[in-house]
N, CA, C and O atoms as a GROMACS GRO file, in nm:
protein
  432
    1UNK      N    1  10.299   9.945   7.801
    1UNK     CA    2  10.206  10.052   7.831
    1UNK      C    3  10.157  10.043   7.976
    1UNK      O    4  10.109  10.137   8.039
    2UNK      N    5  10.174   9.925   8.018
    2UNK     CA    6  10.126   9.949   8.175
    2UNK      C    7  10.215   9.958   8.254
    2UNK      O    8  10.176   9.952   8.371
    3UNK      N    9  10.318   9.971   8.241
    3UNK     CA   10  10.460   9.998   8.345
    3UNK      C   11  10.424  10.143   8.342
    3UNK      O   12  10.423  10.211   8.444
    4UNK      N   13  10.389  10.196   8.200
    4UNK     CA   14  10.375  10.351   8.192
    4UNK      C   15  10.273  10.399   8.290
    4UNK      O   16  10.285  10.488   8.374
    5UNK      N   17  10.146  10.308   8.257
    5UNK     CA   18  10.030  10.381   8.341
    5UNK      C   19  10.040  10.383   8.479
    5UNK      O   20  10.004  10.478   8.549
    6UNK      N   21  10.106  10.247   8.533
    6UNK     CA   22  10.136  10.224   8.698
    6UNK      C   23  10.252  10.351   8.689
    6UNK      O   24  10.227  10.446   8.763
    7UNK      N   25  10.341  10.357   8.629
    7UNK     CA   26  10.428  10.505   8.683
    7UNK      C   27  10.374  10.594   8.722
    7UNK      O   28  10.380  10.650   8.832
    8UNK      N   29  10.298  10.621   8.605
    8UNK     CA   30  10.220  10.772   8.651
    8UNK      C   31  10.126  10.770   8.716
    8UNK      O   32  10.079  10.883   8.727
    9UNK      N   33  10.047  10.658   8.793
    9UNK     CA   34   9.926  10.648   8.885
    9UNK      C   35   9.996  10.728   9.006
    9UNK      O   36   9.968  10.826   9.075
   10UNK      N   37  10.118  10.620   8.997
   10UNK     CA   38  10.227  10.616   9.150
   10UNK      C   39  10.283  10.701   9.160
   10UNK      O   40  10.355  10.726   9.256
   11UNK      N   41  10.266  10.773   9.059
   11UNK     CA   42  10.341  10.939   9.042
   11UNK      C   43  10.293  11.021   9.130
   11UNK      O   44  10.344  11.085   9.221
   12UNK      N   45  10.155  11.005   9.076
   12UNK     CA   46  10.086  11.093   9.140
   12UNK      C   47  10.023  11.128   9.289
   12UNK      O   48   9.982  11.234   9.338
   13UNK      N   49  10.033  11.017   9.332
   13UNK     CA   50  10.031  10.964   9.485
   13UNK      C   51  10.132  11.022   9.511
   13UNK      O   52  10.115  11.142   9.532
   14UNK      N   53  10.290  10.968   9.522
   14UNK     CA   54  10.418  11.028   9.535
   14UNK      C   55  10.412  11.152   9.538
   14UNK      O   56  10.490  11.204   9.619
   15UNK      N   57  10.337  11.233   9.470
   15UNK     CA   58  10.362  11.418   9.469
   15UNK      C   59  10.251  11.452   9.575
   15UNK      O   60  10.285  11.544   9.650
   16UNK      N   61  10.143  11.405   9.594
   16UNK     CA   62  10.087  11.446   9.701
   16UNK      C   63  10.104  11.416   9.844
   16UNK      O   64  10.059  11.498   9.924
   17UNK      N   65  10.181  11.282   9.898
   17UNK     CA   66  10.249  11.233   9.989
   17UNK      C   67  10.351  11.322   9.975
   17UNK      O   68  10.375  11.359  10.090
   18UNK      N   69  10.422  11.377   9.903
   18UNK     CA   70  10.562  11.456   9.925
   18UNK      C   71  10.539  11.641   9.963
   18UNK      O   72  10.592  11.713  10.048
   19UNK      N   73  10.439  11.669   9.860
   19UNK     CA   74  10.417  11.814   9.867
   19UNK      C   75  10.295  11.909   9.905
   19UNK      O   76  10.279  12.029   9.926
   20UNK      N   77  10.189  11.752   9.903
   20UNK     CA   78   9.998  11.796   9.924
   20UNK      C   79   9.988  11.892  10.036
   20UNK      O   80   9.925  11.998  10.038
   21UNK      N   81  10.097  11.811  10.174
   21UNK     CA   82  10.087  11.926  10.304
   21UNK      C   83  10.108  12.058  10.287
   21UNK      O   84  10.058  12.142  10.361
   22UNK      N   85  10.199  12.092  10.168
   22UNK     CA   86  10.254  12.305  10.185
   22UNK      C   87  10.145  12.361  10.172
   22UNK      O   88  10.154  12.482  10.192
   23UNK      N   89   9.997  12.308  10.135
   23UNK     CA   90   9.867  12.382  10.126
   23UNK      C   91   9.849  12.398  10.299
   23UNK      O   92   9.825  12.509  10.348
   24UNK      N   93   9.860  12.299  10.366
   24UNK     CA   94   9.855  12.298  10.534
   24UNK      C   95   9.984  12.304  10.627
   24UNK      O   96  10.027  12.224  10.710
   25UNK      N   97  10.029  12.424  10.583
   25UNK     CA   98  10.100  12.458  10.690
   25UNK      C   99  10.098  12.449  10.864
   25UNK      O  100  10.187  12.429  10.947
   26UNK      N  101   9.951  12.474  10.875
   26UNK     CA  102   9.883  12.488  11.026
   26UNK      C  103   9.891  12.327  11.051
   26UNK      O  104   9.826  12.289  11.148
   27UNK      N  105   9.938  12.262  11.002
   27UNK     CA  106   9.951  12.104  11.035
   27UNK      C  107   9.987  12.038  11.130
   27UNK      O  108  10.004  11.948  11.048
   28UNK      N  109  10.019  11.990  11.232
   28UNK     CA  110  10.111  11.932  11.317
   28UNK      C  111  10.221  11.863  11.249
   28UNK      O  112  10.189  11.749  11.216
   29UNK      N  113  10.317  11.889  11.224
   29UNK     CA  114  10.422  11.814  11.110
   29UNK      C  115  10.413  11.622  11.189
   29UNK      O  116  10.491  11.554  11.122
   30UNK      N  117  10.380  11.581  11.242
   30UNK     CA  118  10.420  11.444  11.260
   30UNK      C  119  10.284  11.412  11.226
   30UNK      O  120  10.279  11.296  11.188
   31UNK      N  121  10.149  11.481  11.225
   31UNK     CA  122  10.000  11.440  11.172
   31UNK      C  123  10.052  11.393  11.026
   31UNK      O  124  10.050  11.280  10.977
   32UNK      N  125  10.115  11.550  10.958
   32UNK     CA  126  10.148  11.530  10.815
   32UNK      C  127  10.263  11.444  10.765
   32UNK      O  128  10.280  11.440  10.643
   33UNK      N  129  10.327  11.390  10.828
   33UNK     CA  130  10.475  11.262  10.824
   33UNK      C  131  10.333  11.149  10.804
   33UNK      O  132  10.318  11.072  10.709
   34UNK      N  133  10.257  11.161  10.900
   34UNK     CA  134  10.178  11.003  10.900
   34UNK      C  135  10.095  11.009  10.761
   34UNK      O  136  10.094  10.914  10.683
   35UNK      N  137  10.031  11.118  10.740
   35UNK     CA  138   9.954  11.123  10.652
   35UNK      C  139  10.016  11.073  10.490
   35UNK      O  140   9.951  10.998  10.417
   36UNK      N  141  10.145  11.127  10.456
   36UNK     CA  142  10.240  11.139  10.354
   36UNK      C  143  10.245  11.015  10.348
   36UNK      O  144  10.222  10.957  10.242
   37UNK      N  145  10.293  10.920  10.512
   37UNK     CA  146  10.331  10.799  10.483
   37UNK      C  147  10.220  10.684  10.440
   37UNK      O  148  10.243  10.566  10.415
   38UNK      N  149  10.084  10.760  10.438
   38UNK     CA  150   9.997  10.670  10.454
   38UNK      C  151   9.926  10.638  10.311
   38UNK      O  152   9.859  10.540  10.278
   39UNK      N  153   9.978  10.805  10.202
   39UNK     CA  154   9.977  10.804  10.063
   39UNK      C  155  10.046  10.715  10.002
   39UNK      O  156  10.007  10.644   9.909
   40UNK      N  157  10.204  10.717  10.079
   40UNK     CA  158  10.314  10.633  10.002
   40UNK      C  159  10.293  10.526  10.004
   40UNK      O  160  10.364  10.451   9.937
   41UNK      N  161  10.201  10.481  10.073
   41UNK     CA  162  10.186  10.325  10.054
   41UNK      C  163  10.114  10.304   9.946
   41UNK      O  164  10.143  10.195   9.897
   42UNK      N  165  10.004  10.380   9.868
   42UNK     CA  166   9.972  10.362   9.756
   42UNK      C  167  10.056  10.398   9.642
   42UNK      O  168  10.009  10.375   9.530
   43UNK      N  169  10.171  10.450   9.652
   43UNK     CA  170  10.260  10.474   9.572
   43UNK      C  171  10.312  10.357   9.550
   43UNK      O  172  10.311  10.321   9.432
   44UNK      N  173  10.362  10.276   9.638
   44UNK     CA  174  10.479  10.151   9.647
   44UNK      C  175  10.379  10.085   9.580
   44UNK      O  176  10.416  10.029   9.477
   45UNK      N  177  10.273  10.078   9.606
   45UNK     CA  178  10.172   9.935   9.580
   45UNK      C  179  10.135   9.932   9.413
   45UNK      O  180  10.082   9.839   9.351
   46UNK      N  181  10.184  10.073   9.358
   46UNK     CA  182  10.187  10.060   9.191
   46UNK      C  183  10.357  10.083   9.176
   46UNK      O  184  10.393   9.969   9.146
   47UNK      N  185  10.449  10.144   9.179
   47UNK     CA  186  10.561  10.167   9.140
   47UNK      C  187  10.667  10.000   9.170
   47UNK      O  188  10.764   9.975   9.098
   48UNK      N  189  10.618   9.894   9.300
   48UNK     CA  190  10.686   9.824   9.257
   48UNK      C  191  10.666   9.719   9.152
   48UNK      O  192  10.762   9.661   9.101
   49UNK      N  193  10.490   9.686   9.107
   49UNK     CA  194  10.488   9.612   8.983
   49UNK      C  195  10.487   9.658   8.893
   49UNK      O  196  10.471   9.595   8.788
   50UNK      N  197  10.511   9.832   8.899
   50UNK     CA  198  10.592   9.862   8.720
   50UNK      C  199  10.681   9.858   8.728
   50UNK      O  200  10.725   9.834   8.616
   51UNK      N  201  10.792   9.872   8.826
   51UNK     CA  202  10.914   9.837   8.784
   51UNK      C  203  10.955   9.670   8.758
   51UNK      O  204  11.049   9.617   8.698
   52UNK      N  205  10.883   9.635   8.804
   52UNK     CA  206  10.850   9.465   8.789
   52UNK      C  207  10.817   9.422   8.651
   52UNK      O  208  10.875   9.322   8.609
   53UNK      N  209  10.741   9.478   8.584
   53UNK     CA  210  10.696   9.463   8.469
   53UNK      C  211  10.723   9.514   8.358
   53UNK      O  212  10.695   9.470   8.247
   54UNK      N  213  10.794   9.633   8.393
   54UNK     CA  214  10.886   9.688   8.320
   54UNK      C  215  11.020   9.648   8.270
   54UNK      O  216  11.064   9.660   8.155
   55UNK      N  217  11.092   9.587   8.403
   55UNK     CA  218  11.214   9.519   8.396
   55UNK      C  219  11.239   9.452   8.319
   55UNK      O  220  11.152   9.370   8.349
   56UNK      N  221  11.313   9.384   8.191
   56UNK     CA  222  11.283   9.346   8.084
   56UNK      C  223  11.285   9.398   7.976
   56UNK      O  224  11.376   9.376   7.897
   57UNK      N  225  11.188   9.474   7.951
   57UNK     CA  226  11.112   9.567   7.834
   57UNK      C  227  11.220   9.673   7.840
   57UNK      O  228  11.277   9.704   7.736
   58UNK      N  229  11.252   9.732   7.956
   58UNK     CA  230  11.302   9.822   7.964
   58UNK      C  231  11.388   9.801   8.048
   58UNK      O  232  11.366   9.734   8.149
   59UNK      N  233  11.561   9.884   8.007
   59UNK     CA  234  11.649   9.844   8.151
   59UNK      C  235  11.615   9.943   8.278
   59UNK      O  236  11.513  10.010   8.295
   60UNK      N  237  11.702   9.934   8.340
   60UNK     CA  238  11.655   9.988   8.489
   60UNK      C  239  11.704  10.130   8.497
   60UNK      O  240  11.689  10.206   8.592
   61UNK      N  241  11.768  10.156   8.377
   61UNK     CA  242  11.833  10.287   8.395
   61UNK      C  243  11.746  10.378   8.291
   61UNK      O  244  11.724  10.499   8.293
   62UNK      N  245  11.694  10.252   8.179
   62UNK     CA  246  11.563  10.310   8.140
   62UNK      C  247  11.428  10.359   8.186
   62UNK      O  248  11.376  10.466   8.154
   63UNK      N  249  11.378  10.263   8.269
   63UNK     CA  250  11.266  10.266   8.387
   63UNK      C  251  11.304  10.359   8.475
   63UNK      O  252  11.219  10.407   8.550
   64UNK      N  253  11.426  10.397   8.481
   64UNK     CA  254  11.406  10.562   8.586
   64UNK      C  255  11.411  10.687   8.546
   64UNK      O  256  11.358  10.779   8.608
   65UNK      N  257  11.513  10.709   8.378
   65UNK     CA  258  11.458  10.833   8.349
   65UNK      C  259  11.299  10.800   8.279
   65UNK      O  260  11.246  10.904   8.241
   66UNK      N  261  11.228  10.699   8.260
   66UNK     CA  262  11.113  10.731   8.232
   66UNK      C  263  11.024  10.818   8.339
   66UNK      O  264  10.963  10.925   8.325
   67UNK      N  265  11.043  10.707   8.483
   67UNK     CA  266  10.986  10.760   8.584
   67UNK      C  267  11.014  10.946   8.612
   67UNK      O  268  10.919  11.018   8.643
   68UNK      N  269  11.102  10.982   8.601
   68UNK     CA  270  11.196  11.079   8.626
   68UNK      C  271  11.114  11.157   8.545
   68UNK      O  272  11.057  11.253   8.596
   69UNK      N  273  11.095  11.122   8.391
   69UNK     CA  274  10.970  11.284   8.288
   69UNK      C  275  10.847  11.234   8.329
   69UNK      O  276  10.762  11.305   8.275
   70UNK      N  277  10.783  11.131   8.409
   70UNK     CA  278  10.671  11.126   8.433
   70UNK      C  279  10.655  11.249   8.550
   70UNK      O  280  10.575  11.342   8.556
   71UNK      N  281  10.795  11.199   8.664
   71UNK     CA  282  10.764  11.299   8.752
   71UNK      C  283  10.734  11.457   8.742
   71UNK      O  284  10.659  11.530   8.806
   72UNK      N  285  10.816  11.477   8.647
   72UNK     CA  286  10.811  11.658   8.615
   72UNK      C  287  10.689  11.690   8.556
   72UNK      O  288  10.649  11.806   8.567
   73UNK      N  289  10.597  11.580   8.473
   73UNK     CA  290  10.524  11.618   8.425
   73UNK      C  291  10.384  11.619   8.539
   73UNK      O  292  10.277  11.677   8.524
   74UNK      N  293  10.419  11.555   8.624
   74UNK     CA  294  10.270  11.565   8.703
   74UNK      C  295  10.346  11.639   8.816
   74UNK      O  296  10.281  11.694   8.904
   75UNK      N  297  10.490  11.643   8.816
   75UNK     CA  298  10.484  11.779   8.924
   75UNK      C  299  10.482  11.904   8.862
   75UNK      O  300  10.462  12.000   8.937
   76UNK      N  301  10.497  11.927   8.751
   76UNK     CA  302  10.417  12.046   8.716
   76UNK      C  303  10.290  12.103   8.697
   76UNK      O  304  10.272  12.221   8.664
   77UNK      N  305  10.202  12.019   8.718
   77UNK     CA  306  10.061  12.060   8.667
   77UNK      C  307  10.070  12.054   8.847
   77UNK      O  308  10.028  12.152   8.908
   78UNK      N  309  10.107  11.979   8.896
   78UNK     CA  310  10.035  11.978   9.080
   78UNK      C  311  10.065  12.120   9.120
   78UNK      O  312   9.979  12.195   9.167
   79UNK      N  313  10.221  12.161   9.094
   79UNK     CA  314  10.208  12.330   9.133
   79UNK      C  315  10.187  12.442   9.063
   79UNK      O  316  10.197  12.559   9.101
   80UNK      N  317  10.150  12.391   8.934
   80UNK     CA  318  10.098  12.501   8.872
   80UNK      C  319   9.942  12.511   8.927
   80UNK      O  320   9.896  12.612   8.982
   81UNK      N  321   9.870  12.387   8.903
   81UNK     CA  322   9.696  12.350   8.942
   81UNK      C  323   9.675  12.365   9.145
   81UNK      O  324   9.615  12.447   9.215
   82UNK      N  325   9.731  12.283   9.165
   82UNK     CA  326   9.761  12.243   9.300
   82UNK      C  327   9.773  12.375   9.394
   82UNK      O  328   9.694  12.418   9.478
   83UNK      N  329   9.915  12.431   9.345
   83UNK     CA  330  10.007  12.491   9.489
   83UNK      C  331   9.991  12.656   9.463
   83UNK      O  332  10.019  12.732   9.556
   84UNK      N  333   9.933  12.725   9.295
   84UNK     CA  334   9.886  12.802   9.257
   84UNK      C  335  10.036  12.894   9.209
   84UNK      O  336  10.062  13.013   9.220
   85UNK      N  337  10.103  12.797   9.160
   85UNK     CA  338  10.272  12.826   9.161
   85UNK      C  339  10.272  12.871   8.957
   85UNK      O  340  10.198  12.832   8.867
   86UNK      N  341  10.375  12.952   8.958
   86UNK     CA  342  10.404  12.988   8.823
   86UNK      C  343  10.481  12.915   8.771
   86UNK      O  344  10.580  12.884   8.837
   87UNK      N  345  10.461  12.845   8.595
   87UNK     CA  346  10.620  12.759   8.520
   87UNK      C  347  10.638  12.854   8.436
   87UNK      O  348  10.566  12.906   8.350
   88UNK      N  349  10.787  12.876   8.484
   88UNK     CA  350  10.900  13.005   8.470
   88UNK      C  351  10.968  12.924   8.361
   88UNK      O  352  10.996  12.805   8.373
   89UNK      N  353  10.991  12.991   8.262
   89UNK     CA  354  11.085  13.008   8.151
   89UNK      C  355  11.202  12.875   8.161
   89UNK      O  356  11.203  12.776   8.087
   90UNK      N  357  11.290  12.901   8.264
   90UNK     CA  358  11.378  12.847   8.294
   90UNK      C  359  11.351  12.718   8.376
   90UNK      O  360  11.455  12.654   8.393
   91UNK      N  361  11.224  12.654   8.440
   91UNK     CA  362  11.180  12.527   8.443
   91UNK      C  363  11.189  12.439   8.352
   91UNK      O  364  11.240  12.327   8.345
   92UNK      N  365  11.108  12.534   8.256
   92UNK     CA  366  11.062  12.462   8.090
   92UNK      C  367  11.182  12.444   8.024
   92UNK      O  368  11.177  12.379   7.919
   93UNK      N  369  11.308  12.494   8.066
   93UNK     CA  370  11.464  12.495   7.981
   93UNK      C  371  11.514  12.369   8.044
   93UNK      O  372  11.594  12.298   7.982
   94UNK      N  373  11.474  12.336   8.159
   94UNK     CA  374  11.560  12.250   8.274
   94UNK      C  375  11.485  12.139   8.192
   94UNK      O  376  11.540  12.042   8.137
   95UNK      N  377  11.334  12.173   8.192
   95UNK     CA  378  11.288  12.027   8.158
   95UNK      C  379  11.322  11.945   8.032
   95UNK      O  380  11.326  11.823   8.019
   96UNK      N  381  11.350  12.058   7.930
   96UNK     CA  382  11.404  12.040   7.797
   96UNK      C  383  11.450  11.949   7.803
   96UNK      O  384  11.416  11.840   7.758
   97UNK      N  385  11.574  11.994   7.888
   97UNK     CA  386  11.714  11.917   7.923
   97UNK      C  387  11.703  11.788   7.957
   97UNK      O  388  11.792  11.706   7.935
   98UNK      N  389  11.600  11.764   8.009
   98UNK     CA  390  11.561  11.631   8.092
   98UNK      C  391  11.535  11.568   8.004
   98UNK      O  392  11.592  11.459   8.015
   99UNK      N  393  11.436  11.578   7.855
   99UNK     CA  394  11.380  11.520   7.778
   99UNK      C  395  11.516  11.466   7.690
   99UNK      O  396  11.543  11.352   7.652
  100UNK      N  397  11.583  11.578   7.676
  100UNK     CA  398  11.708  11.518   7.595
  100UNK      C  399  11.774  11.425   7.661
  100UNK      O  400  11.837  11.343   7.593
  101UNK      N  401  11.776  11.418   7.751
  101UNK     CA  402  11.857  11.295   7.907
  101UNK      C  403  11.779  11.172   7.797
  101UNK      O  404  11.831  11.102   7.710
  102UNK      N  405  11.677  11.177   7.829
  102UNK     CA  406  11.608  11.047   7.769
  102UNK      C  407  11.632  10.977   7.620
  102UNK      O  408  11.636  10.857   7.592
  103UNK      N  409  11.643  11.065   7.557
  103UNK     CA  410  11.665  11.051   7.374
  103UNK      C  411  11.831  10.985   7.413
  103UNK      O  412  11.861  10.875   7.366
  104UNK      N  413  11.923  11.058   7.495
  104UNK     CA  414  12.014  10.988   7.531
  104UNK      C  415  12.025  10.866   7.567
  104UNK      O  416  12.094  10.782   7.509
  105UNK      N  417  11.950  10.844   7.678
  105UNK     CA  418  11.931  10.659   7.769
  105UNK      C  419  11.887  10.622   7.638
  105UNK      O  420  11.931  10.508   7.630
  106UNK      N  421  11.838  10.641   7.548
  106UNK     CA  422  11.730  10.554   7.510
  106UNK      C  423  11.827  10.518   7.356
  106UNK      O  424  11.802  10.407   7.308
  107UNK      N  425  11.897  10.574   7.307
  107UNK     CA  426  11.981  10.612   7.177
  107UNK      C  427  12.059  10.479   7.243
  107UNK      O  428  12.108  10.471   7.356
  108UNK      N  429  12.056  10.362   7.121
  108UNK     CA  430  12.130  10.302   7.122
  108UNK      C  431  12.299  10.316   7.044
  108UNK      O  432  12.381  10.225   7.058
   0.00000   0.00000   0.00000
């Protein structure tokens, strides 16, 4: 359970270091490179002791499609909440798909 919670802390850092700037366009893009990079460091600082702690429990090919539906799930609420963006029909089909990816990795 805590490989889970450090994923998704680090998740969430990760989506705002990657996408927080498209609200600030008027940015200086190398202000917003520093800024992104300055999130990602709180990203690394949880994503490498869940994968650390995870490793084990879970294989590594497990620990990334986990990471992988954590991501969709907090990058969807960031641009739906966040970026003021619509989830279209065909997101929710893609994501399906993704979930089944997992029942796959995970199906021994």
């Amino acid at each position: 359970m805590t490989t889970i919670l450090l994923l998704l802390v680090s998740n969430i850092f990760m989506t705002f270091a990657w996408y927080g700037h498209l609200n600030f366009k008027e940015a200086a893009l190398w202000k917003v490179i520093l800024i992104s990079w300055g999130i990602a460091f709180f990203e690394y600082c949880l994503m490498v002791p869940a994968n650390r702690l995870g490793h084990g429990v879970f294989s590594a090919f497990q620990l990334k499609i986990i990471q992988e539906v954590i991501t969709i799930f907090v990058f969807s609420g960031f641009s739906v909440f966040y970026l003021g963006e619509k989830l279209k029909w065909n997101y929710i089909l893609g994501f399906i798909l993704v979930l089944l990816a997992v029942y796959v990795v995970f199906k021994e």
